[in-house]
PAKOLMI-863649 format. One record per atom (N, C-alpha, C, CB): x, y, z; residue number from 0; atom name; residue in one letter. Coordinates in pm, whole numbers, plus 50000, padded with zeros to 5 digits. Glycine has a CB too. Example, Ala and Ser with C-alpha at 12.3 -4.5 7.8 and 13.67 -1.06 7.14 Angstrom:
2
R     xx     yy     zz   nr  atom  rest
R  51319  49431  50780    0     N     A
R  51230  49550  50780    0    CA     A
R  51320  49670  50780    0     C     A
R  51131  49553  50905    0    CB     A
R  51285  49775  50708    1     N     S
R  51367  49894  50714    1    CA     S
R  51290  50003  50787    1     C     S
R  51408  49940  50572    1    CB     S
! end
This chain:
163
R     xx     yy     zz   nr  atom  rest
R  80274  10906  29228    0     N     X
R  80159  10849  29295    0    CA     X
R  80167  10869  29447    0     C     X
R  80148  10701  29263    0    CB     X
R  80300  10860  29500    1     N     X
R  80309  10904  29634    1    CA     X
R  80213  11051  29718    1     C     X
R  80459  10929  29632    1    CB     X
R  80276  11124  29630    2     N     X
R  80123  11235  29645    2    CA     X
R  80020  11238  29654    2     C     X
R  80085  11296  29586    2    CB     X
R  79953  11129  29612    3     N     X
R  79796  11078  29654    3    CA     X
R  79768  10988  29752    3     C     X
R  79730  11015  29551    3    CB     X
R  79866  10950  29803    4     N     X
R  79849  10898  29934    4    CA     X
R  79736  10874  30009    4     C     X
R  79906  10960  30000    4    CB     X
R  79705  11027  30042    5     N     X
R  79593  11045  30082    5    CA     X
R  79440  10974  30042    5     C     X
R  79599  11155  30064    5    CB     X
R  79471  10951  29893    6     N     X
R  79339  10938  29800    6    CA     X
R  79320  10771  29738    6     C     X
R  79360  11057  29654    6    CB     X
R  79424  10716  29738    7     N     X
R  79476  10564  29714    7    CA     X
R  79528  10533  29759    7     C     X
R  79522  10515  29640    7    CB     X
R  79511  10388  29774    8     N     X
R  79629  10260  29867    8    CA     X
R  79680  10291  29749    8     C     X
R  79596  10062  29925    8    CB     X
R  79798  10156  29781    9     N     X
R  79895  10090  29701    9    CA     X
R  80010  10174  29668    9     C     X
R  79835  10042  29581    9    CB     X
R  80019  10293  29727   10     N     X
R  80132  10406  29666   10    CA     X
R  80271  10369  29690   10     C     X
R  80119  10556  29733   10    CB     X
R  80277  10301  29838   11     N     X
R  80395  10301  29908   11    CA     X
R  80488  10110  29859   11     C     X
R  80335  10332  30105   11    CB     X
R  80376  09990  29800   12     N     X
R  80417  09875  29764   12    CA     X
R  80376  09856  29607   12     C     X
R  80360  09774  29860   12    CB     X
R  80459  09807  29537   13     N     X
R  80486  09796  29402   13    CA     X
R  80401  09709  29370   13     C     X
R  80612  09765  29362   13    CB     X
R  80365  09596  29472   14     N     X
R  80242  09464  29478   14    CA     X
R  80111  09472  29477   14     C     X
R  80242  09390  29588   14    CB     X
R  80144  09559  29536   15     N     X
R  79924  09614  29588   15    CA     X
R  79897  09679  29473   15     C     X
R  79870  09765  29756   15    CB     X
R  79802  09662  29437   16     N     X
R  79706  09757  29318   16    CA     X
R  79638  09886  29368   16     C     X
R  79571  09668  29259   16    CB     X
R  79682  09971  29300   17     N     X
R  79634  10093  29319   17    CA     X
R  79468  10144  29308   17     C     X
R  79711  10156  29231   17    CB     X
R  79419  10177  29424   18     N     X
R  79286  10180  29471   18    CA     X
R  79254  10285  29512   18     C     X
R  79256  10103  29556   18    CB     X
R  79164  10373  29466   19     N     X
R  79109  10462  29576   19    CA     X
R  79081  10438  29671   19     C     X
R  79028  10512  29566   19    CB     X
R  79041  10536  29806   20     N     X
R  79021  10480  29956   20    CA     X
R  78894  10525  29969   20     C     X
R  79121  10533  30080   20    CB     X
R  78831  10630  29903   21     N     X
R  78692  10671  29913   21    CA     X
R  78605  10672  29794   21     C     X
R  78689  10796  29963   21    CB     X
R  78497  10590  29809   22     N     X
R  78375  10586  29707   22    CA     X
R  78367  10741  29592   22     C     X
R  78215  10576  29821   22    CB     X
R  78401  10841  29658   23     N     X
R  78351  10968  29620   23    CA     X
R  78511  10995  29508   23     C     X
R  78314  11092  29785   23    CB     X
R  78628  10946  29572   24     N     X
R  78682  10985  29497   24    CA     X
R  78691  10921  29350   24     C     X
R  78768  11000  29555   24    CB     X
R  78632  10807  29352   25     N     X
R  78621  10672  29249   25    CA     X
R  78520  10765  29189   25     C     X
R  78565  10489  29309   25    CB     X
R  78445  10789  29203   26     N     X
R  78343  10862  29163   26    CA     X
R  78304  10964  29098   26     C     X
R  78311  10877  29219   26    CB     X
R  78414  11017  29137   27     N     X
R  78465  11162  29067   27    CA     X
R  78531  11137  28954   27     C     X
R  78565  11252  29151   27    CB     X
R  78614  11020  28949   28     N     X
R  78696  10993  28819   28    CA     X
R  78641  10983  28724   28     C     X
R  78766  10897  28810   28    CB     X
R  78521  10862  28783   29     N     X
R  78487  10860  28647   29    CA     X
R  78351  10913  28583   29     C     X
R  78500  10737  28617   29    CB     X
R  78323  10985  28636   30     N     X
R  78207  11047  28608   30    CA     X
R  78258  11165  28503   30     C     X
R  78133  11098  28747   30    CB     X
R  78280  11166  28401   31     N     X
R  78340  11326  28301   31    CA     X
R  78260  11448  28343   31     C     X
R  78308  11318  28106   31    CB     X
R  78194  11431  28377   32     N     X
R  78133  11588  28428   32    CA     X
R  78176  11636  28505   32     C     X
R  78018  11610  28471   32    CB     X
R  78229  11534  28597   33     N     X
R  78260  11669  28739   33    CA     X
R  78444  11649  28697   33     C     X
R  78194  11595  28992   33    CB     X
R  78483  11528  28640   34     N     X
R  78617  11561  28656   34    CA     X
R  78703  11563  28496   34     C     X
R  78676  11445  28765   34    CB     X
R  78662  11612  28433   35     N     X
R  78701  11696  28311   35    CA     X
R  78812  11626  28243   35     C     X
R  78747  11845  28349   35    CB     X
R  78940  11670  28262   36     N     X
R  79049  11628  28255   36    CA     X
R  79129  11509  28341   36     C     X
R  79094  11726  28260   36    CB     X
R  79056  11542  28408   37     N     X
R  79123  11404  28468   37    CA     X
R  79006  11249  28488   37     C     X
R  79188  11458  28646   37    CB     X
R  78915  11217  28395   38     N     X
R  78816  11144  28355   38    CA     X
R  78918  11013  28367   38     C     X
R  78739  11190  28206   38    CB     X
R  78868  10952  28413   39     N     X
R  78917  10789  28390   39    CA     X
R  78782  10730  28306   39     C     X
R  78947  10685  28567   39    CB     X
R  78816  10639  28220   40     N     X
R  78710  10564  28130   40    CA     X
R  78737  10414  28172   40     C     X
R  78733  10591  27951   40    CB     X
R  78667  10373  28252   41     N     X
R  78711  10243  28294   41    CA     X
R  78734  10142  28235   41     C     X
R  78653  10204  28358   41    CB     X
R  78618  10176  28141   42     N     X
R  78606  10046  28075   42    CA     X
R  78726  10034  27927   42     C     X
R  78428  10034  28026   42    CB     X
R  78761  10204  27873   43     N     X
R  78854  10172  27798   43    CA     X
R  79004  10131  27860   43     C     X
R  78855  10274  27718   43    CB     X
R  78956  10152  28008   44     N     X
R  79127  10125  28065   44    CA     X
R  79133  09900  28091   44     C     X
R  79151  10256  28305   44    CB     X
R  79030  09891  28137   45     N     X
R  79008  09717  28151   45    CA     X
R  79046  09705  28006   45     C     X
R  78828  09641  28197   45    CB     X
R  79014  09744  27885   46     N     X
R  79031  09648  27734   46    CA     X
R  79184  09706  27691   46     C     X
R  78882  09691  27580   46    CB     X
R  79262  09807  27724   47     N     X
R  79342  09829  27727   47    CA     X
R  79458  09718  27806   47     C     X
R  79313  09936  27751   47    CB     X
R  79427  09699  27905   48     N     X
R  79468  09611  28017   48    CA     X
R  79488  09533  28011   48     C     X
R  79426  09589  28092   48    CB     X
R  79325  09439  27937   49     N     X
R  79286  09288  27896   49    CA     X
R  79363  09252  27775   49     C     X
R  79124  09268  27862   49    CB     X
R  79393  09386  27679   50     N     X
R  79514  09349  27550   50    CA     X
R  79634  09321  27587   50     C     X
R  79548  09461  27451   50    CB     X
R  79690  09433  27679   51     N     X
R  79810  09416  27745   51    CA     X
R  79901  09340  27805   51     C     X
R  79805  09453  27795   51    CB     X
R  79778  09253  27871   52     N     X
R  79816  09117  27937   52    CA     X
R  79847  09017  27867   52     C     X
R  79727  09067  28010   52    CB     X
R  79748  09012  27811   53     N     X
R  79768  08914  27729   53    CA     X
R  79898  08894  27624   53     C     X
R  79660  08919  27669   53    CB     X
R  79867  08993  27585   54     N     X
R  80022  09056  27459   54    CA     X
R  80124  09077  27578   54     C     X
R  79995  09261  27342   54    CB     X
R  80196  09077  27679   55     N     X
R  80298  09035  27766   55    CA     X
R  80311  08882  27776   55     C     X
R  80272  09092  27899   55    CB     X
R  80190  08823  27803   56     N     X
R  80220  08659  27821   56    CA     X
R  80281  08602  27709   56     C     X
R  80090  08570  27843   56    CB     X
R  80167  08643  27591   57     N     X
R  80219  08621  27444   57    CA     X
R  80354  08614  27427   57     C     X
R  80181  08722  27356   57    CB     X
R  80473  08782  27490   58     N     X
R  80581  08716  27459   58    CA     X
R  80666  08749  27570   58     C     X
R  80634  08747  27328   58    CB     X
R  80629  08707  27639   59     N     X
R  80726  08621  27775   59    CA     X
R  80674  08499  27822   59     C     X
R  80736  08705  27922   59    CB     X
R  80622  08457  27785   60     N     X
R  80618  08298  27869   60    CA     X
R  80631  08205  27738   60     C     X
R  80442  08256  27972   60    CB     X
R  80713  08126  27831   61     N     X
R  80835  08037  27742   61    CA     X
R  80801  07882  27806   61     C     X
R  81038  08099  27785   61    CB     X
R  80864  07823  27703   62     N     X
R  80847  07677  27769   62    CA     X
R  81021  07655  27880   62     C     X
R  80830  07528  27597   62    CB     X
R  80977  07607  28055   63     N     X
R  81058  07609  28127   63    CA     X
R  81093  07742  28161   63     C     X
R  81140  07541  28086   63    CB     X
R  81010  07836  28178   64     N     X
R  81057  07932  28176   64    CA     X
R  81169  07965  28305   64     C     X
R  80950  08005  28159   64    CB     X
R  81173  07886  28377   65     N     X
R  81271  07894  28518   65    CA     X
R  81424  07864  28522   65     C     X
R  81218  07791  28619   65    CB     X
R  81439  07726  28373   66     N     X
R  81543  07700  28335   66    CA     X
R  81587  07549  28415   66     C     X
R  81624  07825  28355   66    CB     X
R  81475  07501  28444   67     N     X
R  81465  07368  28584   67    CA     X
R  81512  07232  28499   67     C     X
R  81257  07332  28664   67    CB     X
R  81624  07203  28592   68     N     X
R  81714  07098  28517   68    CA     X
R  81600  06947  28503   68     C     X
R  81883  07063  28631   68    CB     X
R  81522  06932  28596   69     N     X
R  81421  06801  28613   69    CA     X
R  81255  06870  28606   69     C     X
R  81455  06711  28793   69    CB     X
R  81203  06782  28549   70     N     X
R  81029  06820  28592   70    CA     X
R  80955  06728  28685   70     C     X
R  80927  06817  28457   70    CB     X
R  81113  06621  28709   71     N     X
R  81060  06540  28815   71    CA     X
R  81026  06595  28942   71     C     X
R  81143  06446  28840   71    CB     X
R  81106  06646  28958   72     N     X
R  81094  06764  29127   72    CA     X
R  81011  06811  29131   72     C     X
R  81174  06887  29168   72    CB     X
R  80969  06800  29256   73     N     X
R  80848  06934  29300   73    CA     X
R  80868  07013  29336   73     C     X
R  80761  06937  29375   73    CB     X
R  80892  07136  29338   74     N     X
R  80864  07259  29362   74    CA     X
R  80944  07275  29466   74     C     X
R  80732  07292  29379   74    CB     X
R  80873  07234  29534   75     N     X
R  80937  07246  29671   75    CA     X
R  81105  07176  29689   75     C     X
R  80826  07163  29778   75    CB     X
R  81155  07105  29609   76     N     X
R  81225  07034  29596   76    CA     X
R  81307  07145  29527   76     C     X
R  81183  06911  29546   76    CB     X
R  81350  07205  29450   77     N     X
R  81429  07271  29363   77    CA     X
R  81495  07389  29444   77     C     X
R  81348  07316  29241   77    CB     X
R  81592  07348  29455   78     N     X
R  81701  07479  29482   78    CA     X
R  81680  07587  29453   78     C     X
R  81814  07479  29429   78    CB     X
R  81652  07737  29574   79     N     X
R  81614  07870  29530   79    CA     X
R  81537  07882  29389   79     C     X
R  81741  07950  29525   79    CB     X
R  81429  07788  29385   80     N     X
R  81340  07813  29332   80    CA     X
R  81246  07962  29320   80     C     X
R  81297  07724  29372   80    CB     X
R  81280  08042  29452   81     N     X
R  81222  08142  29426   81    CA     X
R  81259  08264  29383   81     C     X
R  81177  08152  29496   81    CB     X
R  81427  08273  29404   82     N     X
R  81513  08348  29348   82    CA     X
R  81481  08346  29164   82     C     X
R  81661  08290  29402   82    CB     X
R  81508  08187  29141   83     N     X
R  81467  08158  29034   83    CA     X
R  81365  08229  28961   83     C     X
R  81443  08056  29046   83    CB     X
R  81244  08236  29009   84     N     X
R  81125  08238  28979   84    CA     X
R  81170  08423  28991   84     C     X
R  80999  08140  29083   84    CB     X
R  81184  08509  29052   85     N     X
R  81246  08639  29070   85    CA     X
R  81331  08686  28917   85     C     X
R  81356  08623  29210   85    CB     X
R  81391  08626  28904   86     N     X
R  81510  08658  28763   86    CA     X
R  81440  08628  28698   86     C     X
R  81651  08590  28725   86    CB     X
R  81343  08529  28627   87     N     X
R  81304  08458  28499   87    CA     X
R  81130  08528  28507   87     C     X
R  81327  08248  28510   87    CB     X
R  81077  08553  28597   88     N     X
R  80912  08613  28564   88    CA     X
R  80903  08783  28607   88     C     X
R  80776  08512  28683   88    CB     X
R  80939  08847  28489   89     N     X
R  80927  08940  28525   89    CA     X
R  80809  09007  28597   89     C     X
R  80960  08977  28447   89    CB     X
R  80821  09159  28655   90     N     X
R  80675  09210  28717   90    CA     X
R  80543  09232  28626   90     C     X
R  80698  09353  28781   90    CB     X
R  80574  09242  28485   91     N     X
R  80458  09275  28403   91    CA     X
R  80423  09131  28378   91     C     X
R  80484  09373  28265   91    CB     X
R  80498  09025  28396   92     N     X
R  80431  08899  28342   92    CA     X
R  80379  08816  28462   92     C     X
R  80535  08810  28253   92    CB     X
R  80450  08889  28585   93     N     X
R  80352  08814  28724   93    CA     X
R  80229  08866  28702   93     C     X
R  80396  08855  28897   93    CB     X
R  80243  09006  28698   94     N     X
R  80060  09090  28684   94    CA     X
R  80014  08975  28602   94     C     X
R  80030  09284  28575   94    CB     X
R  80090  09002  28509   95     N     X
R  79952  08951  28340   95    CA     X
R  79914  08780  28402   95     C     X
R  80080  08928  28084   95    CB     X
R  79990  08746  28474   96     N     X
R  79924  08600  28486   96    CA     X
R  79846  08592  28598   96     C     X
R  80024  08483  28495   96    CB     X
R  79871  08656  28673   97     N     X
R  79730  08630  28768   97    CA     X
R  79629  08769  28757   97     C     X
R  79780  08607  28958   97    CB     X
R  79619  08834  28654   98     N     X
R  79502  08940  28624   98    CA     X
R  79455  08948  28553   98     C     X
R  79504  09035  28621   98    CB     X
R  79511  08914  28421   99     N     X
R  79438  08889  28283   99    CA     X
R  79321  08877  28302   99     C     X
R  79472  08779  28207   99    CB     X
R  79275  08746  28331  100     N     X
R  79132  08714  28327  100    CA     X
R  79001  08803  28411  100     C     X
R  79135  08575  28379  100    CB     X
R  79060  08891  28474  101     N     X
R  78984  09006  28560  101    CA     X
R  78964  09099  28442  101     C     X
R  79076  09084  28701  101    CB     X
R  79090  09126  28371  102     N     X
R  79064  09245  28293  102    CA     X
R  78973  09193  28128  102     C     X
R  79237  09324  28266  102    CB     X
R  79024  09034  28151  103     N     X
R  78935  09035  28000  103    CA     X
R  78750  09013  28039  103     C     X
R  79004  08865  27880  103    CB     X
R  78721  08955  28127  104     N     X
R  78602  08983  28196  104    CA     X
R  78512  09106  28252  104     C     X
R  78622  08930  28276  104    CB     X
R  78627  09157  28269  105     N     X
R  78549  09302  28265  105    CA     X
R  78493  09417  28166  105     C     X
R  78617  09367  28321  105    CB     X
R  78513  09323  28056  106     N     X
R  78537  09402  27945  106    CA     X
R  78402  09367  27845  106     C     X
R  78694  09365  27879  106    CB     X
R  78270  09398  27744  107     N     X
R  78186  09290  27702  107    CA     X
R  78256  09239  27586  107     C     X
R  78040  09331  27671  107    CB     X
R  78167  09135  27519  108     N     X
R  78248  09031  27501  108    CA     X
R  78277  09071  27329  108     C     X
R  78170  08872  27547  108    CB     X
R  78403  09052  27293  109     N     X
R  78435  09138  27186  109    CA     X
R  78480  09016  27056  109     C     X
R  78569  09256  27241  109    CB     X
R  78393  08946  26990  110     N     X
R  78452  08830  26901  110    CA     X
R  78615  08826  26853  110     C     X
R  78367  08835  26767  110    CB     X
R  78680  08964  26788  111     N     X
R  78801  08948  26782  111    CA     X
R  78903  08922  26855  111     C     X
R  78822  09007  26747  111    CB     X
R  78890  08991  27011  112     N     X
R  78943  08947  27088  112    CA     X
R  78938  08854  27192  112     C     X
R  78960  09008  27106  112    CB     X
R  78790  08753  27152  113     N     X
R  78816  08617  27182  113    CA     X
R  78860  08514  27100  113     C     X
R  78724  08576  27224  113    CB     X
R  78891  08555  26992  114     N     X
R  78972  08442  26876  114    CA     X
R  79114  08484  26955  114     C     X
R  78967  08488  26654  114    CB     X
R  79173  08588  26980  115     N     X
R  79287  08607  27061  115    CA     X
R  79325  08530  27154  115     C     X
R  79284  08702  27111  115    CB     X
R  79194  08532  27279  116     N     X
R  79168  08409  27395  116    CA     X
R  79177  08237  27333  116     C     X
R  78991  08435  27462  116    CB     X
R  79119  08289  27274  117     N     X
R  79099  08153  27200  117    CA     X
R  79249  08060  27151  117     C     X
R  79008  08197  27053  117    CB     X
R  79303  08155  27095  118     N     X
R  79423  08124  27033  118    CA     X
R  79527  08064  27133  118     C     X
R  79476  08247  26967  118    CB     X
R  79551  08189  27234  119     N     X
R  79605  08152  27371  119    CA     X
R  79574  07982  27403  119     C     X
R  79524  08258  27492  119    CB     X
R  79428  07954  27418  120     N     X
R  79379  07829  27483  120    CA     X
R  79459  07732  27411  120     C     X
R  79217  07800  27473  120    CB     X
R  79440  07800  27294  121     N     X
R  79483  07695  27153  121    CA     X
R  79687  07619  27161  121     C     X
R  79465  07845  26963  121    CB     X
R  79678  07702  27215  122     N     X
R  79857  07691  27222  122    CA     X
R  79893  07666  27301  122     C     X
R  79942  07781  27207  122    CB     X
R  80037  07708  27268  123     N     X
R  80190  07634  27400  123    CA     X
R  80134  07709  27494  123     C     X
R  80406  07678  27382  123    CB     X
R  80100  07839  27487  124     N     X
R  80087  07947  27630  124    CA     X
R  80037  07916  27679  124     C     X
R  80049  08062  27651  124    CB     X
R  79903  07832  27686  125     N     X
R  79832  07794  27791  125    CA     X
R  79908  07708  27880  125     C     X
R  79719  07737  27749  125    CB     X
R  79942  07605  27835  126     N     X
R  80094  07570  27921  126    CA     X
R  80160  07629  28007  126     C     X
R  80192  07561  27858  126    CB     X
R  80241  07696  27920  127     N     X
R  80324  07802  27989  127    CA     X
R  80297  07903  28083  127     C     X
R  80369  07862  27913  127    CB     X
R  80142  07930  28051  128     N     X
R  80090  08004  28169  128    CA     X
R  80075  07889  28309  128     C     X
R  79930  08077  28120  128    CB     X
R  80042  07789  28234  129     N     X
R  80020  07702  28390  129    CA     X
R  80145  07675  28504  129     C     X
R  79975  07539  28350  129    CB     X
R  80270  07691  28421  130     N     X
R  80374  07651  28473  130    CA     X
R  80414  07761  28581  130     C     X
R  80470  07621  28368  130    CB     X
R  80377  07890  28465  131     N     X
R  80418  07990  28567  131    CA     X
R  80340  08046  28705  131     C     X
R  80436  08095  28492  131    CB     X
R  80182  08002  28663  132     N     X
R  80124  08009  28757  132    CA     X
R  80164  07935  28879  132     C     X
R  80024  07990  28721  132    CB     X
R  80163  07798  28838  133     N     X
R  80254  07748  28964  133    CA     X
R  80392  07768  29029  133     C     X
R  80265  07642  28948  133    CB     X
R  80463  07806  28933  134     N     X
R  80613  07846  29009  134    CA     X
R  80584  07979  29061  134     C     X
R  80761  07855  28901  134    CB     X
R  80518  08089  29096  135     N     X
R  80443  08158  29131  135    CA     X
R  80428  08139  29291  135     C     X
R  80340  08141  29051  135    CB     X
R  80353  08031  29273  136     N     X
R  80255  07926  29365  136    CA     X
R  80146  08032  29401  136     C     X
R  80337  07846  29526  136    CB     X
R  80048  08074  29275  137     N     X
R  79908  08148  29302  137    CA     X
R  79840  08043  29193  137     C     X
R  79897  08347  29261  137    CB     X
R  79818  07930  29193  138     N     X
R  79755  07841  29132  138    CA     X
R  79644  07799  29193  138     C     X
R  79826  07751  29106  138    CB     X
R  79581  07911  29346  139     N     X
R  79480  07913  29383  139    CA     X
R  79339  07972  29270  139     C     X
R  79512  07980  29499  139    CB     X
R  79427  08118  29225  140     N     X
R  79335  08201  29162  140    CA     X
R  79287  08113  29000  140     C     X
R  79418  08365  29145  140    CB     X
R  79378  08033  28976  141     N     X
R  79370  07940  28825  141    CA     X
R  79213  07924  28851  141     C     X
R  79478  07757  28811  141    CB     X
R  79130  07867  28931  142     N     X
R  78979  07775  28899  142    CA     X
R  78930  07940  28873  142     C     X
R  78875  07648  29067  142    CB     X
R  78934  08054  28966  143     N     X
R  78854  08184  28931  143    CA     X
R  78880  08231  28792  143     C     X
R  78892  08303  29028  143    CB     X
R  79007  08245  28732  144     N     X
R  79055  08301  28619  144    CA     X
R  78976  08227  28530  144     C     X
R  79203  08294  28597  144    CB     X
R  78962  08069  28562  145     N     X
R  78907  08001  28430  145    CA     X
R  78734  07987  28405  145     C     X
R  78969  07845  28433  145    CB     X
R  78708  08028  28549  146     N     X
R  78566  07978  28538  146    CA     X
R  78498  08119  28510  146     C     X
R  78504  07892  28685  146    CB     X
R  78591  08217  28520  147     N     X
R  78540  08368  28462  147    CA     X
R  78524  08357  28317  147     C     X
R  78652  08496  28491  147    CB     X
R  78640  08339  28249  148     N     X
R  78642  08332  28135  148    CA     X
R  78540  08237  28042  148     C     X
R  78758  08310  28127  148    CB     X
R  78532  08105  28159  149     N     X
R  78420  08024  28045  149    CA     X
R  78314  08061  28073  149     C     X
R  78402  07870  28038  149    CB     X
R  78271  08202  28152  150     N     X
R  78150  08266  28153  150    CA     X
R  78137  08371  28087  150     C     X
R  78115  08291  28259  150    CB     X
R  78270  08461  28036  151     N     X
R  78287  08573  27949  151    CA     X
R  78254  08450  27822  151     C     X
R  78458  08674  27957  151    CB     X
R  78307  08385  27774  152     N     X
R  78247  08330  27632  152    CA     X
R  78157  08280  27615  152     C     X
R  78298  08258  27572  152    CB     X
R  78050  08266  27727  153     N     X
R  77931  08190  27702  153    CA     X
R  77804  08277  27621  153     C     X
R  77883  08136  27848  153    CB     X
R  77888  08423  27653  154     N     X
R  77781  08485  27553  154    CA     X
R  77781  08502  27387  154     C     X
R  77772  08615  27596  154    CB     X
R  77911  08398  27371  155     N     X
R  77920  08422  27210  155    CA     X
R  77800  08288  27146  155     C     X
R  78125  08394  27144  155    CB     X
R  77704  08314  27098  156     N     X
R  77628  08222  27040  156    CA     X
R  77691  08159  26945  156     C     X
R  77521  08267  26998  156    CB     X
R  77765  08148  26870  157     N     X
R  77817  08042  26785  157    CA     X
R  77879  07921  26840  157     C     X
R  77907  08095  26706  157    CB     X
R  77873  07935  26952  158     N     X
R  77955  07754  26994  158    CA     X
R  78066  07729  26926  158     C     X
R  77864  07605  26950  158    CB     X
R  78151  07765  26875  159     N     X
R  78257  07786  26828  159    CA     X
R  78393  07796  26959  159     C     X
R  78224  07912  26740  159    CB     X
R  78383  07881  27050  160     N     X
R  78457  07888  27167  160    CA     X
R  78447  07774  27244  160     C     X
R  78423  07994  27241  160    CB     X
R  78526  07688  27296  161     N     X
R  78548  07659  27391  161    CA     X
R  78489  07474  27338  161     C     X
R  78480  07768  27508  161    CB     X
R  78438  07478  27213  162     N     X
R  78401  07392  27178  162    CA     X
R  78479  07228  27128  162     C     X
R  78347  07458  27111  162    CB     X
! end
């Protein structure tokens, strides 16, 4: 990716998301006509993404996942808490917890893979996502992630979601 430098951020930090820098080159991707072989399909790459994430949280997030002797403490209170948080959340499960909900929103709304969402809501993970979101400390993006999502399911007419 370093080689494109020119053509995308994010080449040189492992953190930043990889972006084109010009409209035209975004443009080119994904348009299959002009760029053949090298076509990006966006939308199969978001449901790809939106599975992905999810199926990482699925199986990495654990109850305690930090290993925190009290839940009395706050955060701020806990010894190299962030080292902590470094060893125990890996990089695919920091992504998946603060992006998921971008990638499952971007995606239209697919009944099987909101019984998936669903399931998530349904369970320990939702938990466990909260915990990690906060040991994190990006428990800003939590109200966007959620209020996306209870707008991705509002198009399922059965009332069944979220119900």
């Amino acid at each position: 990716m370093r080689h494109l430098g020119l053509l995308v951020s994010g080449t040189s930090d492992s953190d930043t998301p990889i972006r084109p820098l010009y409209t035209s080159f975004y443009d080119f991707l994904t348009n299959k006509s002009w760029s053949h072989d090298f076509f990006v399909d966006t939308l199969l790459v978001q449901s790809d993404l939106a599975f992905a994430t999810l199926e990482v949280m699925e199986d990495e997030l654990c109850f305690n996942i930090c290993s925190l002797e009290s839940s009395y403490l706050t955060n701020s209170s806990v010894p190299e808490l962030e080292k902590r948080v470094k060893a125990s959340i890996s990089t695919e499960l920091s992504y998946s917890c603060r992006f998921w909900g971008t990638h499952v929103t971007a995606i239209p709304f697919e009944s099987l893979f909101a019984k998936e969402v669903e399931a998530f809501f349904d369970g320990e993970h939702l938990l466990w996502w909260l915990e990690a979101v906060a040991l994190m400390k990006i428990i800003g993006g939590l109200v966007v992630t959620l209020s996306s999502l209870a707008n991705w399911f509002s198009v399922c007419s059965s009332g069944s979601f979220f119900a």
